[in-house]
C-alpha positions in Angstrom: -7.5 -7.7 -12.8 -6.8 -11.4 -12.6 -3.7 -12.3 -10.7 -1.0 -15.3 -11.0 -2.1 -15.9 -7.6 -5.6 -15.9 -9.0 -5.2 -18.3 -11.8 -3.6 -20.8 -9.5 -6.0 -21.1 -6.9 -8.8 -21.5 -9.6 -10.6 -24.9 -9.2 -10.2 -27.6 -12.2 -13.5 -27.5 -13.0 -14.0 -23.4 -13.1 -13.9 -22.3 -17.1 -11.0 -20.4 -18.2 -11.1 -16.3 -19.3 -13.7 -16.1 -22.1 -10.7 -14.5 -23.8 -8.7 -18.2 -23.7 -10.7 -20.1 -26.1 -11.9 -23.6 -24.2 -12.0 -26.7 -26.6 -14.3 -29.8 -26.0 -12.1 -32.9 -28.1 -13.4 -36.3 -28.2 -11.6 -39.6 -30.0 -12.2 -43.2 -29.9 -9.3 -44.5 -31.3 -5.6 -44.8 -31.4 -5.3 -43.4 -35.2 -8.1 -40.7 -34.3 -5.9 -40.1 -31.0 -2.8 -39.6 -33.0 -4.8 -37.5 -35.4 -6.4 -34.9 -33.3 -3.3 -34.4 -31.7 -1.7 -33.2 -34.5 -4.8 -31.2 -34.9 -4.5 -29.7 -31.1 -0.8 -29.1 -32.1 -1.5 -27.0 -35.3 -4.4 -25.2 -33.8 -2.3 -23.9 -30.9 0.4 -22.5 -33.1 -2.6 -20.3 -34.3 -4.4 -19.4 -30.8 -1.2 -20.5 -28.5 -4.4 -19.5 -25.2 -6.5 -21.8 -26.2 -7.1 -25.0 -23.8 -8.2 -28.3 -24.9 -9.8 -31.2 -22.5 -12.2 -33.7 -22.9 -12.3 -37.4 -24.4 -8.7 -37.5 -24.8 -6.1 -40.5 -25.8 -2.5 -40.6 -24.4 -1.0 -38.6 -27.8 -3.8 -35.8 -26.9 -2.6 -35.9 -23.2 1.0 -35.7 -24.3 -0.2 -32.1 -26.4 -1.7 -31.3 -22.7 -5.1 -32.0 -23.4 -6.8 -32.8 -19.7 -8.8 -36.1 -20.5 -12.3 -36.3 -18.2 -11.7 -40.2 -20.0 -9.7 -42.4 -22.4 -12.0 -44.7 -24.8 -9.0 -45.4 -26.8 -8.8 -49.1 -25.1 -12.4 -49.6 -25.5 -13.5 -49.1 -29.0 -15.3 -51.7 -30.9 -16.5 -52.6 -34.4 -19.6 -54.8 -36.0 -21.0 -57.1 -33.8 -18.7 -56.3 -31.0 -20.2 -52.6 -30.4 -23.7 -54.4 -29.4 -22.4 -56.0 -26.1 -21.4 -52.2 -25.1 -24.7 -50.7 -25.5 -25.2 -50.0 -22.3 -22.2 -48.7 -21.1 -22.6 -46.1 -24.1 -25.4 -44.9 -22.7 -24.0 -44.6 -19.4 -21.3 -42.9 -21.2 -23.7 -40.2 -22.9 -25.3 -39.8 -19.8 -22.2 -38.6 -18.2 -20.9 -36.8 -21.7 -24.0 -34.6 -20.8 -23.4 -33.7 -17.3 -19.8 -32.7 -18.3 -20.3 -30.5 -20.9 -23.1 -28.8 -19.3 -20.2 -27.9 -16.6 -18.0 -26.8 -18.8 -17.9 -23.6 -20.4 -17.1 -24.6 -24.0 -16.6 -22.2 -27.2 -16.3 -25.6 -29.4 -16.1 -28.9 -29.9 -13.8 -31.3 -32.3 -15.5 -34.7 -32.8 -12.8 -37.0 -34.6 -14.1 -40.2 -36.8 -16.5 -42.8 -34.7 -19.7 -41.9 -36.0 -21.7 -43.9 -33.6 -20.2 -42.0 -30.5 -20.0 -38.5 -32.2 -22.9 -38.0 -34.0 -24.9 -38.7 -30.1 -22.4 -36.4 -28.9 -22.8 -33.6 -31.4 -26.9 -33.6 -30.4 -26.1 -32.6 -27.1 -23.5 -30.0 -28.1 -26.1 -28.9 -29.8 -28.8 -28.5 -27.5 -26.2 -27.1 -25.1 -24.9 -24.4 -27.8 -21.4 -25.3 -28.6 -20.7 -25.4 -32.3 -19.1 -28.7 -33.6 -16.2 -29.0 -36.0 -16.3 -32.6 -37.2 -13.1 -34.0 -38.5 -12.7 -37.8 -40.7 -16.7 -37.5 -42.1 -18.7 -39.9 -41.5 -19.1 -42.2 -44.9 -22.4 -42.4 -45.4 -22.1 -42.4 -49.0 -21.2 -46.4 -48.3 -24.3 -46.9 -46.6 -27.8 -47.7 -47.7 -30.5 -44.7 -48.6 -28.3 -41.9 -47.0 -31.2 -39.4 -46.1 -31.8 -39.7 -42.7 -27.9 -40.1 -42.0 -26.9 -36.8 -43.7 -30.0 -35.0 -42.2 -28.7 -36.1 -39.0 -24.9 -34.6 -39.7 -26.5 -30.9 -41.0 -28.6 -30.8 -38.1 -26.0 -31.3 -35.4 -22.5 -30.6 -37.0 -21.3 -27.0 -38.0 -18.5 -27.8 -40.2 -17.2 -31.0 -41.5 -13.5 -31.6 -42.4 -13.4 -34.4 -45.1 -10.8 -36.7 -46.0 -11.1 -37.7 -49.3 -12.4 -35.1 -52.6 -15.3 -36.8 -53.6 -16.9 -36.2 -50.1 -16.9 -32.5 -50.2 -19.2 -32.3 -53.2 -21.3 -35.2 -51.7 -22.0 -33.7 -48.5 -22.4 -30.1 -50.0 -25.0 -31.6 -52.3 -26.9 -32.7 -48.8 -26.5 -28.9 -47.4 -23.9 -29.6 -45.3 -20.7 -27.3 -44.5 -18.0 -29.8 -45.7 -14.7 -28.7 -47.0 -11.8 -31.3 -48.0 -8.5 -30.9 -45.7 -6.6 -33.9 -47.0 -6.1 -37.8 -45.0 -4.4 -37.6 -41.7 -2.1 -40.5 -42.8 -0.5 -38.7 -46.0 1.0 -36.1 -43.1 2.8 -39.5 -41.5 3.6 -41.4 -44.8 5.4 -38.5 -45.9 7.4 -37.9 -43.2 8.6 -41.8 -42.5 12.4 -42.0 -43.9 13.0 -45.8 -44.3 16.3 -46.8 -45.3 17.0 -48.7 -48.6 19.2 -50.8 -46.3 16.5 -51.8 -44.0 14.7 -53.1 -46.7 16.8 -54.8 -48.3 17.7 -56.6 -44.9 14.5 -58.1 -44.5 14.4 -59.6 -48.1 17.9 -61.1 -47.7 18.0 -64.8 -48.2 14.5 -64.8 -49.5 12.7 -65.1 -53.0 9.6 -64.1 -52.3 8.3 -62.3 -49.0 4.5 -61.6 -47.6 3.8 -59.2 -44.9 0.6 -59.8 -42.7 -0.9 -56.9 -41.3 -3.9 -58.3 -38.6 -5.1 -55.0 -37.3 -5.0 -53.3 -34.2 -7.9 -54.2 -32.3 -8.4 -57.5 -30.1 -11.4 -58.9 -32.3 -10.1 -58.2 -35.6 -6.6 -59.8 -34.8 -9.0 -62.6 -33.5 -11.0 -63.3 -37.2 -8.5 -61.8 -39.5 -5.1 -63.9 -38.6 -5.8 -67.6 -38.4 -7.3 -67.2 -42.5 -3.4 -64.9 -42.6 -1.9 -68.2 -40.7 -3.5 -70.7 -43.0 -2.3 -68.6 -46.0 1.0 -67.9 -45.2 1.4 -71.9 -44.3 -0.2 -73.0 -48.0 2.4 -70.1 -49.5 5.2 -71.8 -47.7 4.6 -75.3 -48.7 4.8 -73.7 -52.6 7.3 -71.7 -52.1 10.6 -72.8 -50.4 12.3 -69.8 -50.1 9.7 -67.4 -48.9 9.9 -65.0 -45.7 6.7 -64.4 -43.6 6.9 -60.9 -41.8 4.1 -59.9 -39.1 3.4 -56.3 -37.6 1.9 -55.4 -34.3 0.3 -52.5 -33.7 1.5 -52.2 -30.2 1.9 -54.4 -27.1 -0.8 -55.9 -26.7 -1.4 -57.0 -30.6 2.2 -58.9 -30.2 1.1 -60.6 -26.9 -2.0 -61.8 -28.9 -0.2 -62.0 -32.4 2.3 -64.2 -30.6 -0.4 -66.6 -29.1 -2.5 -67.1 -32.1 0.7 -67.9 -34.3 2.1 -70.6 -31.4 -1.3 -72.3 -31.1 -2.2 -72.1 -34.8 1.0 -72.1 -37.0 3.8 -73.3 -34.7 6.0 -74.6 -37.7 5.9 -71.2 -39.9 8.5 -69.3 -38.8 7.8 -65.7 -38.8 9.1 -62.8 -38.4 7.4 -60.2 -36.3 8.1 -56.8 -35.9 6.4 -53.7 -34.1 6.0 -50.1 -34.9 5.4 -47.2 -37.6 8.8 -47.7 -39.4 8.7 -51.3 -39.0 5.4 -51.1 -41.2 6.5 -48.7 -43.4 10.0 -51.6 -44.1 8.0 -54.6 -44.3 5.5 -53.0 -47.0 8.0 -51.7 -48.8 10.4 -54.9 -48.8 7.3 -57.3 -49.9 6.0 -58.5 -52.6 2.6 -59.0 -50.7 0.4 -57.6 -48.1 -2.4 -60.1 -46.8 -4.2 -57.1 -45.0 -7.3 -56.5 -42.6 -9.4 -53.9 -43.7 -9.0 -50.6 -42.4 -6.8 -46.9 -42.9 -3.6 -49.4 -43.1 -4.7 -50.3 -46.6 -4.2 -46.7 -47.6 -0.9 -47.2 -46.1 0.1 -50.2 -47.9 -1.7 -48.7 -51.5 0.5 -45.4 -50.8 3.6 -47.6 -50.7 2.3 -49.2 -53.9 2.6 -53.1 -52.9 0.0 -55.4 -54.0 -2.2 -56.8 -51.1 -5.0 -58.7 -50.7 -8.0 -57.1 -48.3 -9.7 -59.4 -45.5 -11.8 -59.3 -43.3 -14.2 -62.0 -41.5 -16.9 -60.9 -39.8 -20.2 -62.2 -38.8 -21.9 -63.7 -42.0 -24.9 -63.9 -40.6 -25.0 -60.0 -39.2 -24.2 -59.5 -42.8 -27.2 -61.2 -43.7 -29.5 -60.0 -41.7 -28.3 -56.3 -41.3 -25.2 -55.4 -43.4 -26.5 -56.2 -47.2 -29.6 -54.2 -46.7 -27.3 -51.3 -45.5 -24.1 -50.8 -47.6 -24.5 -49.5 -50.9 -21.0 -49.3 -52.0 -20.1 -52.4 -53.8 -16.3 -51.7 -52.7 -15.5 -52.1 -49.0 -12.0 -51.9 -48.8 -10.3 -48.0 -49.0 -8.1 -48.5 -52.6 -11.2 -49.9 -54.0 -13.5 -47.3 -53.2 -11.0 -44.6 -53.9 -10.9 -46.3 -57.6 -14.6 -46.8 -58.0 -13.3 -50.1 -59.0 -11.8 -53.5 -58.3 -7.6 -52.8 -58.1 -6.9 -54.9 -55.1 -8.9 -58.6 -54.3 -11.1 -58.2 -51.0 -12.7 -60.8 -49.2 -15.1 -59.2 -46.7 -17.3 -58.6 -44.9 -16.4 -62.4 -44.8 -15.0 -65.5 -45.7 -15.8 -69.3 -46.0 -12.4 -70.6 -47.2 -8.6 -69.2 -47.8 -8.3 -71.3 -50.5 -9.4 -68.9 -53.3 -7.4 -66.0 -51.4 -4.1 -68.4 -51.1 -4.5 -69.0 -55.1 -4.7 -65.7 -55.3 -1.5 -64.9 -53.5 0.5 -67.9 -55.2 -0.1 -66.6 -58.7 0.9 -63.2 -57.7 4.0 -64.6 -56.1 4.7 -66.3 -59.3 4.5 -63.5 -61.8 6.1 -60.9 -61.3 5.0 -58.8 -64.0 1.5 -59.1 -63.1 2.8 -57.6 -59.1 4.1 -54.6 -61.7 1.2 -54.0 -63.0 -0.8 -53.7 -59.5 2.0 -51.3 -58.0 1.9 -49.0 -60.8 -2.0 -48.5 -60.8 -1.7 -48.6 -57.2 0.9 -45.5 -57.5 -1.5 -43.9 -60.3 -4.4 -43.9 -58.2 -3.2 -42.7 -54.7 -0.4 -40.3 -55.8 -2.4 -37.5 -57.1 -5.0 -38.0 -53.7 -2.2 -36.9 -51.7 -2.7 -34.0 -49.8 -0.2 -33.1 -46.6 -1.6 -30.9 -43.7 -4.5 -32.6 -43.0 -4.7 -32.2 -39.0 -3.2 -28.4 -40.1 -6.1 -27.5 -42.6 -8.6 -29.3 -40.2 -7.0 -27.0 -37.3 -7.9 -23.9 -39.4 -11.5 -25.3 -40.2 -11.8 -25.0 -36.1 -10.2 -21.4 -36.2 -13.4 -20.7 -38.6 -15.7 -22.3 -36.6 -14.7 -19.9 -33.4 -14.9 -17.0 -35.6 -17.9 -17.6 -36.7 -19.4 -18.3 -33.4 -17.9 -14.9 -32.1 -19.5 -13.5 -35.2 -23.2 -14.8 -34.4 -23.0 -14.1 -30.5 
């Protein structure tokens, strides 16, 4: 019989009671952070034994999840991702040597393709089953083949985010089931005064929100077209208000730097945090946004926005137009199948065209009516709550169905 005494004395690195199920989890992100945590939350309201350690954020190490390292600070996108090639191999390398010390009964691989998909091959070659949560959206790429033969060879069970992936991935043979987007479970419970609001419109005939992203090298392409905007909108518009959000510290510290050295005679007003976001969507008339999850966030809240994002044109050229397949890049657009929203990506050569488009929106304001009600048609009936819940019982599954085949 196993003792308190026992269980205390037993080294880190010893695996748990077979009977206490033991959890690889691996993010890359802040949002997938956030995400899986609510994901580790839900699953041990099921399986309350069940321990969870391995590529962990600070909101997975606040649900007690034992991190082996934090990549959250380091992800990258585009062009950015090839100056870390070789510490990602390093990193796989090392991914390798910890699970094969471990004693896993699963593993939860959430979003970042690039990483997880690597990751999942040696899960599999080392026997641990793999529950993968945000799919990966290959259905935007080039001739998919390859990429979904890749995801049925290595991944057990795929949690998908939006309903037209489920069919799509069962089509390829792979074990997909739709749990809902992780943001709908955080839109639904923000509770944003009407006050608030109002407050930051006060004084102000028209206000624009600009929302630059989170990451170092998007804040660094996306705001300075954002600045130039915003200054063109000013100079036609006397009365209008320019809010700013930062994701966290260290966007402000940079948000802050860009605006003094570029804009120094636009007076904004910048604000930080989830309900900060949720007010300065709701309270204007326009969101100049960078592309990402946010523009769900912003389509959810049904305000008209215009989608940026200014990458390498010449990666594009030579790599990205063979590859993506979607004519849509931004999420309300490929949600519609259609052009709702204006998006100017992967790139840009002037914000003039995106500044006309901003001052006639600003001008009519039946044509901003028309956006925020096919906005609210289109995302409304997508929303589906429990996301990180349903993915959590896609996981409870998986285990079951591992005890099943051992």
């Amino acid at each position: 019989m196993t003792t308190l005494a026992d269980e205390q004395n037993r080294s880190d690195l010893d695996p748990p009671p077979r009977s206490r199920p033991r959890i690889f989890v691996s993010v890359a992100e802040q949002s997938a952070d956030e995400h899986a945590a609510i994901l580790v939350r839900a699953f041990k309201e099921m399986v309350p034994e069940a321990v969870f350690s391995g590529l962990a954020g600070p909101a997975l190490q606040a649900e007690g999840v034992e991190s082996f390292e934090n990549l959250t600070g380091q992800s990258a996108m585009a062009a950015a991702a090839f100056k870390k090639i070789p510490w990602a191999l390093r990193l796989m390398r090392r991914v390798r040597r910890y699970l094969k010390s471990q004693n896993y009964d699963a593993a939860v691989l959430v979003d970042s393709p690039a990483l997880h998909l690597p990751i999942a091959k040696i899960c599999r070659s080392l026997g641990i089953p793999v529950l993968f949560f945000i799919a990966p959206q290959t259905w935007a790429w080039g001739p998919p083949n390859w990429r979904n033969k890749r995801i049925r060879a290595r991944v057990d069970r795929l949690a998908c985010i939006w309903p037209f992936e489920e069919p799509y991935f069962q089509e390829a043979g792979i074990n997909a089931t739709y749990v809902g987007h992780p943001s709908f479970d955080r839109l639904a419970a923000v509770d944003v005064s009407q006050q608030a609001i109002d407050g930051h419109r006060l004084g102000a005939q028209q206000v624009i929100a600009l929302l630059p992203g989170s990451r170092p090298h998007v804040i660094n392409e996306v705001l300075p077209g954002q600045l130039e905007i915003a200054t063109a909108l000013a100079r036609r518009f006397a009365k209008l208000r320019v809010l700013a959000v930062a994701a966290n510290d260290d966007a402000k510290g940079q948000i802050e730097t860009l605006h003094k050295k570029l804009a120094p005679n636009l007076p904004i007003k910048l604000l930080q945090g989830d309900d900060a976001r949720a007010e300065t969507i709701q309270a204007a008339d326009l969101v100049l946004v960078a592309s990402g999850t946010v523009t769900l966030e912003v389509a959810y809240w049904a305000t008209p926005m215009i989608v940026m994002y200014n990458s390498s044109r010449w990666l594009y050229r030579l790599v990205g137009r063979w590859l993506i397949r979607t004519p849509w890049l931004s999420i309300p657009n490929i949600v519609a199948q259609r052009e709702m929203v204006p998006e100017y990506m992967p790139y840009y050569t002037s914000t003039a065209p995106i500044a006309a488009q901003a001052i006639d929106w600003l001008s009519n304001p039946l044509a901003r009516q028309r956006i925020r009600d096919d906005l609210r048609r289109t995302i409304q009936p997508l929303v589906k709550t429990g996301a990180a819940a349903n993915a959590a019982e896609e996981l409870r599954l998986l285990l079951q169905q591992s005890k099943h085949k051992s």
